[in-house]
DOSETI-80259 format. One line per 3 residues: number of its first residue (from 1); their letters; for each residue x, y, z of N, C-alpha, C. Coordinates in Angstrom, 2 decimals. Example, Ala and Ser with C-alpha at 12.3 -4.5 7.8 and 13.67 -1.06 7.14 Angstrom:
<pts>
1 = AS = 13.19,-5.69,7.80,12.30,-4.50,7.80,13.20,-3.30,7.80; 12.85,-2.25,7.08,13.67,-1.06,7.14,12.90,0.03,7.87
</pts>
This chain:
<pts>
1 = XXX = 141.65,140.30,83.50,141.64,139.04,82.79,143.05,138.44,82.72; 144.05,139.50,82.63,145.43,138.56,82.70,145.71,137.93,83.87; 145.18,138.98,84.89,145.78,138.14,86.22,145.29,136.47,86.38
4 = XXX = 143.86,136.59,85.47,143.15,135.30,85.95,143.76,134.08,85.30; 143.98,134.84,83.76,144.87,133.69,82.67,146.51,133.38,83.64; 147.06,134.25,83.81,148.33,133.91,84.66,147.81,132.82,86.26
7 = XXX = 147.39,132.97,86.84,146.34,132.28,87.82,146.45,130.74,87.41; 145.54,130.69,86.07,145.50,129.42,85.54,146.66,128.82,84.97; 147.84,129.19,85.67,149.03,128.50,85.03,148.86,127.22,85.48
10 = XXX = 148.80,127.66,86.86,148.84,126.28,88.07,148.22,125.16,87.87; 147.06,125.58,86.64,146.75,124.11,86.37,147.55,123.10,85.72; 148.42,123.45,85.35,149.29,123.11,84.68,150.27,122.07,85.40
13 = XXX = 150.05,122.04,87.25,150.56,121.14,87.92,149.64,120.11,88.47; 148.90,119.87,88.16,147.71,118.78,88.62,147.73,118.04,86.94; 147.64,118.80,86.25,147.86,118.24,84.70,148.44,117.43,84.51
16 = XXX = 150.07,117.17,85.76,150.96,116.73,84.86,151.38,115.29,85.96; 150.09,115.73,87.09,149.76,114.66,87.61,149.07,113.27,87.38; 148.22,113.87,86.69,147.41,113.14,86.02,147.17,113.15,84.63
19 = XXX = 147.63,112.65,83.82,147.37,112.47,82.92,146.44,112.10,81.84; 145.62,111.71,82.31,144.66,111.35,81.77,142.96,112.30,82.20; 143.93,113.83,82.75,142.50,115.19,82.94,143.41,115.74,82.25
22 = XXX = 142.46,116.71,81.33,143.27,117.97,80.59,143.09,118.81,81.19; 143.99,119.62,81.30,143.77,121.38,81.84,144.18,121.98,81.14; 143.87,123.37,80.84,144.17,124.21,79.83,144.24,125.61,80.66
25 = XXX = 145.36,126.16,80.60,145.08,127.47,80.52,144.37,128.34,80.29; 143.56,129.50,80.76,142.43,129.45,80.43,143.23,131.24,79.29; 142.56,130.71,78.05,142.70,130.99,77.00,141.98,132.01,75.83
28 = XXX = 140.82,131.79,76.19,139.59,132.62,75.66,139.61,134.16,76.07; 138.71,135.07,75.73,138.55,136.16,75.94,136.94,135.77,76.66; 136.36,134.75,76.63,134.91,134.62,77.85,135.28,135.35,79.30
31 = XXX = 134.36,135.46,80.08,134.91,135.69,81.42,134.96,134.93,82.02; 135.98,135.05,83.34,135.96,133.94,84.02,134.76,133.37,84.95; 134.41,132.70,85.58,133.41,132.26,86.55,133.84,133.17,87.64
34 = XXX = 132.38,133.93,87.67,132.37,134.50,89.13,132.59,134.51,90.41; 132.06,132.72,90.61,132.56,132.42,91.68,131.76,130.99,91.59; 132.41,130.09,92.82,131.90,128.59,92.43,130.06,128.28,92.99
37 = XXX = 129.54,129.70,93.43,128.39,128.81,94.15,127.24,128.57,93.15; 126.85,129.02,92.22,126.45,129.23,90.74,126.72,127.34,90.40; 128.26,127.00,89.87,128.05,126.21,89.65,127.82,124.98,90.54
40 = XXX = 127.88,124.76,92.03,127.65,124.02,93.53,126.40,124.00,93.03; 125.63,124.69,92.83,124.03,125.16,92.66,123.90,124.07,91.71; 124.26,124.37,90.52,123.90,123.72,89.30,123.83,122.06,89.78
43 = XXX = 125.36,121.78,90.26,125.80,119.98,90.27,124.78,119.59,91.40; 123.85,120.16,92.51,122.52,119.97,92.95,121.70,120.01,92.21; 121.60,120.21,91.04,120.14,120.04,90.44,120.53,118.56,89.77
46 = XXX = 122.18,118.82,88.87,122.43,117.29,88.60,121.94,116.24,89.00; 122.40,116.42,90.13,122.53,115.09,91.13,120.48,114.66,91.70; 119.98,115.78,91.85,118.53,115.51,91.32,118.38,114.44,90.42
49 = XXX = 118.74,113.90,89.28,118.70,113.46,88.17,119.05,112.12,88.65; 120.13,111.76,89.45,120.26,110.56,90.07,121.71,110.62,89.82; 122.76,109.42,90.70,124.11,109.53,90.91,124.57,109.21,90.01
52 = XXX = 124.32,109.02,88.59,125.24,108.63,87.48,125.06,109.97,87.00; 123.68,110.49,86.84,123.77,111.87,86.09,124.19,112.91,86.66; 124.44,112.52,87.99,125.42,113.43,88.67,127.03,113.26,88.31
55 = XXX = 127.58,112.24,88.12,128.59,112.12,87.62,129.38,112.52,86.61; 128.13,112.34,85.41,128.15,112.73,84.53,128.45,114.32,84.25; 127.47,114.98,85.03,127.13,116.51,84.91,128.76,117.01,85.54
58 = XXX = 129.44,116.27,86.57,130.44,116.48,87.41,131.88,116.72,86.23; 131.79,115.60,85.98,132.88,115.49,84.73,133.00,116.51,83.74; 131.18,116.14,82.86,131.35,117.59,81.95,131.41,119.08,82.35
61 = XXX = 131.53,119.07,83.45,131.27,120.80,83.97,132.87,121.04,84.16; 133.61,119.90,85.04,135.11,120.07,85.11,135.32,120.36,83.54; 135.27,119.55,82.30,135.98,119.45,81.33,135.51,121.24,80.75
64 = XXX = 134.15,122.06,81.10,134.14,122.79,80.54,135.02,124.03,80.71; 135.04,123.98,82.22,136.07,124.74,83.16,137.26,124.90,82.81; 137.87,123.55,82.70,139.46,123.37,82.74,140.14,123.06,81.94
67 = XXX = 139.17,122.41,80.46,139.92,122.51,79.37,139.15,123.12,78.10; 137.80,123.12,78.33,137.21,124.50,77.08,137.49,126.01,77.89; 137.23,126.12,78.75,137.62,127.57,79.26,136.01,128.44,79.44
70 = XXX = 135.26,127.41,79.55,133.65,128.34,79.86,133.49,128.85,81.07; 132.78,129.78,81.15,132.25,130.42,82.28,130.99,129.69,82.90; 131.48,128.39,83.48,130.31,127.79,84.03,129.75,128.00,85.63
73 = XXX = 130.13,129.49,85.82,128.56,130.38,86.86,127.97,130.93,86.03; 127.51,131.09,84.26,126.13,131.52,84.13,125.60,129.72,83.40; 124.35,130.29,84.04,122.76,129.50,83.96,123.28,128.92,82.11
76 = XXX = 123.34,129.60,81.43,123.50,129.41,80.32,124.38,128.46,79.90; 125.45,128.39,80.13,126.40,127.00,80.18,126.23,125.73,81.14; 125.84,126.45,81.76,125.42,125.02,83.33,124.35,123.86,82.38
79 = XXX = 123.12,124.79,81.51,122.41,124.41,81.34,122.62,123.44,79.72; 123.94,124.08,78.88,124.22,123.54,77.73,125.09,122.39,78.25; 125.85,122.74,78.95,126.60,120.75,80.02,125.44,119.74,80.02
82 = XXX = 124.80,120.04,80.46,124.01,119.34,81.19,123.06,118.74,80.01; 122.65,119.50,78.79,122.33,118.64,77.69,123.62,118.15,77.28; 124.53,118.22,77.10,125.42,117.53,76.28,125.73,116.37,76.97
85 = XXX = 125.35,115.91,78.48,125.69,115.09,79.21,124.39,113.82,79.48; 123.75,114.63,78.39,122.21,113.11,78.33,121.34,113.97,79.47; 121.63,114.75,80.37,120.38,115.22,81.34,118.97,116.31,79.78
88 = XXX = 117.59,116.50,80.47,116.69,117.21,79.78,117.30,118.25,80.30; 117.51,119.33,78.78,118.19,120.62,79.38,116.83,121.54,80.36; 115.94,121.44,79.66,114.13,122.14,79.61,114.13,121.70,81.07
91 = XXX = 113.92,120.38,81.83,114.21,120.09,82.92,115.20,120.65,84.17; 116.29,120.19,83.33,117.73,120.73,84.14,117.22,122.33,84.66; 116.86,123.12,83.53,116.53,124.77,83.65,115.59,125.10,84.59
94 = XXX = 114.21,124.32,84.47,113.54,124.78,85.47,113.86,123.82,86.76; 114.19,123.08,87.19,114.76,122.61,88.69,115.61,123.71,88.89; 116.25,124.12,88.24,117.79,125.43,88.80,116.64,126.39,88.77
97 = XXX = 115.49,127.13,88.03,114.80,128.28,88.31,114.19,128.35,89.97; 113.76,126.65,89.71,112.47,126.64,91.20,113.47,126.24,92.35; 114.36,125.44,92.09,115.20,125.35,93.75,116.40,125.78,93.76
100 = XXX = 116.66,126.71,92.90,118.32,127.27,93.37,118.45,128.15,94.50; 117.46,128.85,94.62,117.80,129.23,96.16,118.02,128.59,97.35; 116.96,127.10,97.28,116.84,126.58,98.55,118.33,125.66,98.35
103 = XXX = 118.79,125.56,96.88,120.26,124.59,96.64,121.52,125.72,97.10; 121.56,126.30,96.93,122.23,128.16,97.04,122.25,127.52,98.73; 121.53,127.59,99.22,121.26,127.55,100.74,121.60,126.06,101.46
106 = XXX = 121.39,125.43,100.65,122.15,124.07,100.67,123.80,124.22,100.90; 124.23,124.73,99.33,125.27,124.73,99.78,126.34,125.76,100.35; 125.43,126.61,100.49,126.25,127.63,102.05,126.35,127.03,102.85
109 = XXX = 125.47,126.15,103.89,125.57,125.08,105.04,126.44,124.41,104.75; 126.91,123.32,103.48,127.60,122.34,103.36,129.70,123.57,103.19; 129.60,124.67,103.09,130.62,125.24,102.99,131.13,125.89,104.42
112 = XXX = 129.65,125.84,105.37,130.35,126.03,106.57,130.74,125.15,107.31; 130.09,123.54,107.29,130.25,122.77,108.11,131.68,122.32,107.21; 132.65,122.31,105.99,133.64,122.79,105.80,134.74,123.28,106.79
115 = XXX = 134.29,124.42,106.31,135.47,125.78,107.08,135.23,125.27,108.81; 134.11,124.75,109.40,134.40,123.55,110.78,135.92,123.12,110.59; 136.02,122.14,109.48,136.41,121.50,109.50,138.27,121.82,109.06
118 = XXX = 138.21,123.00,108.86,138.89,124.14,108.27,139.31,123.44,106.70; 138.83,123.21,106.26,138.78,123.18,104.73,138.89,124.26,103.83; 139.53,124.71,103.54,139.30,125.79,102.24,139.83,125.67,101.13
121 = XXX = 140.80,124.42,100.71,140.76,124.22,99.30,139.67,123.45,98.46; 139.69,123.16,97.29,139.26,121.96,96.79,140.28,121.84,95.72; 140.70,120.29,95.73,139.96,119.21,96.42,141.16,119.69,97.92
124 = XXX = 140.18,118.83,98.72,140.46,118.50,100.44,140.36,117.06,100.77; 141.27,116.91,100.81,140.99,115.05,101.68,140.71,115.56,102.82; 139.95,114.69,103.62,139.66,114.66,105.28,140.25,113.77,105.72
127 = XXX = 141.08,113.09,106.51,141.97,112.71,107.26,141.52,112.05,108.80; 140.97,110.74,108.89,140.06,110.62,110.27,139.15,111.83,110.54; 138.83,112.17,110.01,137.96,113.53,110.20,138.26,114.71,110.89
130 = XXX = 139.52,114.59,110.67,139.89,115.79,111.67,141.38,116.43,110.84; 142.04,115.89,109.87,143.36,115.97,109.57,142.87,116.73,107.97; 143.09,117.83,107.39,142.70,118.24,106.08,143.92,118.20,105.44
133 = XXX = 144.38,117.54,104.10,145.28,117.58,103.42,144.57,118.43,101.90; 145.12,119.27,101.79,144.27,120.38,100.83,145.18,120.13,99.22; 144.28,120.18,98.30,144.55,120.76,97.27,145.64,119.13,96.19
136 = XXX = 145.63,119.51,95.36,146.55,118.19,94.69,147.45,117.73,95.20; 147.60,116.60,95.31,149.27,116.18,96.19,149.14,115.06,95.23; 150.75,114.79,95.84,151.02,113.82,94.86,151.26,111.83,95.74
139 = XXX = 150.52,111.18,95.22,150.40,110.08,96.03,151.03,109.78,97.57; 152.53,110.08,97.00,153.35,110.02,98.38,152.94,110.84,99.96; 152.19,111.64,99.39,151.67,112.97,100.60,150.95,112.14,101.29
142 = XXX = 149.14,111.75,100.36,148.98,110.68,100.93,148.90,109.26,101.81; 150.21,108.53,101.37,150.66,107.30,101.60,151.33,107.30,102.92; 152.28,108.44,103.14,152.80,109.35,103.92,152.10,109.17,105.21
145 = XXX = 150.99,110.21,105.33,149.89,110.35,106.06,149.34,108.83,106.75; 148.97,108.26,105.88,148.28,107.14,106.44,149.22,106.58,107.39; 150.62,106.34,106.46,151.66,105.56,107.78,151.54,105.77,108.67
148 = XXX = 152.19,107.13,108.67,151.81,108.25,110.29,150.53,107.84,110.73; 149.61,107.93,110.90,148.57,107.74,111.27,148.52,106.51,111.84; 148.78,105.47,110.94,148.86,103.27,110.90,149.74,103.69,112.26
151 = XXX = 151.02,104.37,112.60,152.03,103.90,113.37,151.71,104.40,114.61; 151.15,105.29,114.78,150.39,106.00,116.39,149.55,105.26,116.87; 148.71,104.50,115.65,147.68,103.74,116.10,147.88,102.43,116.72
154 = X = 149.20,102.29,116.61,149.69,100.39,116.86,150.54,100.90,118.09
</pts>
């Protein structure tokens, strides 16, 4: 558990990017999330619900993550987000009972056609579809990029 709390320092540099997302150290004695496909799973059943309540579900699942400190790979929190975010929790629960495998399987495909792409952070910009700029940067990285790109092209 320390290694993971030390881990979560780093949020601490996207934090200070943005100002207006909280990140928190992760602080609690909960455990950490197992791993992200649990919650990939979940934000497919969201998005079931339609693209605002996907949004919605998107936001509150970050905020539970990164600044309450929940363990959102169990069913149990996925499913308390998701009421607190206006979705039917009773709903939300059984769509994740009856299609999480075939969503599970969803998004294994969508993580390989990824790693195609050699992606392995998140977030990942894609770059003409071929250029991956991984992980937080700070505007200039960005802006950067495009030039390069604008000036080969002319």
């Amino acid at each position: 558990m320390e290694e993971f709390r030390a881990y979560t320092q780093s949020w601490l540099r996207p934090a200070s990017m943005a100002p207006e997302v909280s990140f928190v150290p992760w602080a609690t004695d909960d455990v950490q999330p197992s791993h992200s496909l649990p919650s990939a799973v979940a934000g497919k059943v969201a998005a079931s619900f339609g693209p605002e309540a996907w949004d919605r579900y998107h936001v509150a699942l970050m905020r539970a993550y990164f600044t309450d400190n929940r363990t959102i790979s169990e069913t149990e929190v996925q499913v308390d987000v998701a009421g607190d975010c206006g979705l039917d929790r009773d709903e939300f629960a059984r769509r994740l009972a009856v299609d999480g495998e075939e969503l599970a399987a969803q998004v294994r495909q969508e993580h390989a056609a990824a790693m195609d792409h050699m992606v392995t952070a998140v977030p990942t910009v894609l770059v003409n579809d071929v250029l991956p700029i991984p992980g937080a940067q700070e505007l200039d990285v960005y802006v950067n990029v495009v030039e390069r790109i604008a000036a080969k092209a002319t």
